[in-house]
Backbone as ProteinMPNN parsed JSONL, in Angstrom:
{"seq_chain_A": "XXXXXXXXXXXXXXXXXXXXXXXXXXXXXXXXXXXXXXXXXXXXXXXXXXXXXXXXXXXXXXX", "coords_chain_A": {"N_chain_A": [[0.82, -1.203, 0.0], [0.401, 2.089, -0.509], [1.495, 5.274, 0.935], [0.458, 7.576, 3.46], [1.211, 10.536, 2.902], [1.669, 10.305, 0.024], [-0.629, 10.763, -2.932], [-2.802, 8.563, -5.057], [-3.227, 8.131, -8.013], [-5.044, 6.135, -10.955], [-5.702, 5.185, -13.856], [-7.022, 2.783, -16.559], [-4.942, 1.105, -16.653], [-3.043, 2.385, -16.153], [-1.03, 3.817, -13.564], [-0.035, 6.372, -10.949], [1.773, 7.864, -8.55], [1.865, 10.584, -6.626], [3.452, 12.75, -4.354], [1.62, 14.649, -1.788], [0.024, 18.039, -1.732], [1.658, 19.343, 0.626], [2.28, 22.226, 1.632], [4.745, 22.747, 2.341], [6.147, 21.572, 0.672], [7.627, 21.7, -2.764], [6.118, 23.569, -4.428], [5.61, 23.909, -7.33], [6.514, 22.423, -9.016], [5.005, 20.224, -7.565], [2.724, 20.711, -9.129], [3.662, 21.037, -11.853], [3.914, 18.309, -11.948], [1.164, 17.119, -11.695], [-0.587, 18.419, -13.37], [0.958, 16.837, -16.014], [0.215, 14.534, -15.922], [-3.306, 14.91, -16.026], [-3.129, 16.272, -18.384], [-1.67, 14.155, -20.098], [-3.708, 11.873, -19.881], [-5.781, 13.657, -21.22], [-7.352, 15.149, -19.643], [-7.465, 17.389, -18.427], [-8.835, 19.854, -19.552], [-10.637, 19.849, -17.635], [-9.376, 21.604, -15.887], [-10.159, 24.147, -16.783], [-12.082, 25.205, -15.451], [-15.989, 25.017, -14.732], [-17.708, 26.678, -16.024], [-16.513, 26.319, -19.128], [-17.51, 23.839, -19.763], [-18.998, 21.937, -21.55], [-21.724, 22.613, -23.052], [-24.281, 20.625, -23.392], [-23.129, 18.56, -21.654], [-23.982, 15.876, -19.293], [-25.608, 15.962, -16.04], [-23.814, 13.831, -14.289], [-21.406, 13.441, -15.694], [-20.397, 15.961, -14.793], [-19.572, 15.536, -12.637]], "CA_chain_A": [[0.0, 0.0, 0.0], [1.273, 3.639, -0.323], [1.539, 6.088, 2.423], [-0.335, 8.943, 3.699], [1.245, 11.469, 2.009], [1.1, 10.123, -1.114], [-2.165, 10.473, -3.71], [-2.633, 7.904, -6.094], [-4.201, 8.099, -9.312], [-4.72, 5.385, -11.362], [-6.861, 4.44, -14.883], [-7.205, 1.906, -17.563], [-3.639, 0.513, -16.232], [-1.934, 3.484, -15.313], [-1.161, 4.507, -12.28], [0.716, 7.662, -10.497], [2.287, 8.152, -6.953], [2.312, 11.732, -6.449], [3.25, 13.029, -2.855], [0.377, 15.371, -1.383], [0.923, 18.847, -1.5], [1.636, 19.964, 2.114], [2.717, 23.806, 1.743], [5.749, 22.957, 2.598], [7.152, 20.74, -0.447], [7.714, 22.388, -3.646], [4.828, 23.874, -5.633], [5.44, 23.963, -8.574], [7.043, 20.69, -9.132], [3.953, 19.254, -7.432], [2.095, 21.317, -10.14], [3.63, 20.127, -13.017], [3.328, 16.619, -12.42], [-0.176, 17.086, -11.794], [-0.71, 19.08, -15.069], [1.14, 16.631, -17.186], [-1.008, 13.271, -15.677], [-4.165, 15.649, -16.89], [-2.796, 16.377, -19.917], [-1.489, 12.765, -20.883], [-4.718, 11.654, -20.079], [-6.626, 14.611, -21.655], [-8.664, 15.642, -18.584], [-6.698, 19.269, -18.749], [-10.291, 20.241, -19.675], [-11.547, 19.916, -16.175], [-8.813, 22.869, -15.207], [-10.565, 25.317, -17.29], [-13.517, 25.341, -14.993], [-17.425, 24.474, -14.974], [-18.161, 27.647, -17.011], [-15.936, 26.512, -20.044], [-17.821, 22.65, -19.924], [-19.98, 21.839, -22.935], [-23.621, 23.338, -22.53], [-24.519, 18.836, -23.389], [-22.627, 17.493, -20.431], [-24.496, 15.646, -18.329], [-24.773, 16.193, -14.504], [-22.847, 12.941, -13.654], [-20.497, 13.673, -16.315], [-19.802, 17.515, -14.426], [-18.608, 15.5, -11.194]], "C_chain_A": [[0.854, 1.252, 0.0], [1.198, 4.433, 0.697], [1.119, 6.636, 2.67], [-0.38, 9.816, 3.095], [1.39, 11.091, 0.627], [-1.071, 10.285, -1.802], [-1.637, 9.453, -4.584], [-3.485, 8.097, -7.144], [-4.174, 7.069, -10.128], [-5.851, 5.452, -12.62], [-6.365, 3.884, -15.77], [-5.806, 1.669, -17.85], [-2.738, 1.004, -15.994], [-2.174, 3.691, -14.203], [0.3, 5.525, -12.131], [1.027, 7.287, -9.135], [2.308, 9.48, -6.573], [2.286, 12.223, -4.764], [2.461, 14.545, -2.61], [0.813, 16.957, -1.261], [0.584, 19.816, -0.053], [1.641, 21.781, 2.729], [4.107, 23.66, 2.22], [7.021, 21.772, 1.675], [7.232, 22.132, -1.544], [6.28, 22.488, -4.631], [4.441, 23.487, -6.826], [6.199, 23.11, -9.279], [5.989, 20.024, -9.23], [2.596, 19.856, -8.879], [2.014, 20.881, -11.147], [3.542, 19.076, -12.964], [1.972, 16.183, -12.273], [-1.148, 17.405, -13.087], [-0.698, 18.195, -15.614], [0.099, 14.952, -16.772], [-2.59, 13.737, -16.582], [-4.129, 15.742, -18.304], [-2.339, 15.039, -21.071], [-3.257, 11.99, -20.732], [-6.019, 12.128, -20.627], [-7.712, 14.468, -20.915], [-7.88, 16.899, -18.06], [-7.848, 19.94, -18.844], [-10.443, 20.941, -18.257], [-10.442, 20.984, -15.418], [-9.641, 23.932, -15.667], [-12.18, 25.979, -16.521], [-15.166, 25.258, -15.006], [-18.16, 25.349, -16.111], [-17.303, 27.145, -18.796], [-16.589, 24.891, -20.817], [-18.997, 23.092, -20.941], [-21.164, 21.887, -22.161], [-24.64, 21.584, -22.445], [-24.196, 18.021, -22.525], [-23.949, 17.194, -19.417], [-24.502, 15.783, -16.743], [-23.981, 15.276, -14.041], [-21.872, 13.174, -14.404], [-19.599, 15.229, -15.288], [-18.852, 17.14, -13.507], [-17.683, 14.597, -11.623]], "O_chain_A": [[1.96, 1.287, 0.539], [0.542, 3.888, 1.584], [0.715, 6.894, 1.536], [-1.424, 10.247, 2.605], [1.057, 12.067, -0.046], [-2.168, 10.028, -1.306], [-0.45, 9.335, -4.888], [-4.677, 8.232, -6.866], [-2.987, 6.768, -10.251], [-6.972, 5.815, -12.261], [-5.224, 4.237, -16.068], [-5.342, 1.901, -18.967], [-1.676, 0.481, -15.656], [-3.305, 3.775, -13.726], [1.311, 5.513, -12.833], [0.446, 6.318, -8.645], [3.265, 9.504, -5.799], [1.291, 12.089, -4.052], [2.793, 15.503, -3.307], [1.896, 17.19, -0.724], [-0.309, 20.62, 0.216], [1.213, 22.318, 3.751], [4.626, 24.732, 2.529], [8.16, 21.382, 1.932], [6.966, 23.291, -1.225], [5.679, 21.649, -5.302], [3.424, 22.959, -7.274], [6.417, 23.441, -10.445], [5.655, 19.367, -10.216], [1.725, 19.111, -9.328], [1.004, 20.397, -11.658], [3.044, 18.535, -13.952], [1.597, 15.07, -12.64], [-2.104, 16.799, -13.57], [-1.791, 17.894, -16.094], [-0.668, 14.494, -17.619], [-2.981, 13.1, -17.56], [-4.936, 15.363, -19.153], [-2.538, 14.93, -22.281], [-3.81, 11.639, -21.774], [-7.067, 11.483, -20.629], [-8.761, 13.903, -21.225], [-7.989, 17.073, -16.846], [-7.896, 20.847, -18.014], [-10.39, 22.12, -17.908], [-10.712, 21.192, -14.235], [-9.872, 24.769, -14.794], [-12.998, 26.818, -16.898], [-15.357, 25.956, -16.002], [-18.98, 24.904, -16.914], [-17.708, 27.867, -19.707], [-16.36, 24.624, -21.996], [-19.638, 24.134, -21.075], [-21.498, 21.414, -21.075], [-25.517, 21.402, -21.6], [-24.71, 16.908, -22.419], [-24.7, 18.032, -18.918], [-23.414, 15.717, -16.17], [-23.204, 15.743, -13.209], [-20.909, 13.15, -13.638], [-18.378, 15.362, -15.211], [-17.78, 17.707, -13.293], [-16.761, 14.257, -10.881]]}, "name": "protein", "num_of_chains": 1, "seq": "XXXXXXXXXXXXXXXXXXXXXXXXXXXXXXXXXXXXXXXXXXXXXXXXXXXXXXXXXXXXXXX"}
């Protein structure tokens, strides 16, 4: 199992380890590797906020 401070992310046989961000690691480290998981998986979308989601999405789709 992984540790506390770790998150895990995982789908359709990937998985991530990323350690949690405390305020007292590095930001913007923990930033970009959060970004590029999003972005390899093209869910980068879901940064741009609820206002930018297709007017067709469903409500289970929003969460």
């Amino acid at each position: 199992p992984w540790g506390k401070g770790l998150i895990e992310l995982s789908t359709m046989g990937s998985k991530w380890e990323i350690e949690k961000f405390t305020g007292s690691n590095d930001f913007g480290l923990w930033k970009v590797k959060i970004r590029e998981i999003l972005v390899q998986q093209k869910w980068v979308e879901a940064l741009k906020g609820k206002s930018q989601m297709p007017a067709n999405l469903s409500a289970e789709d929003e969460t």
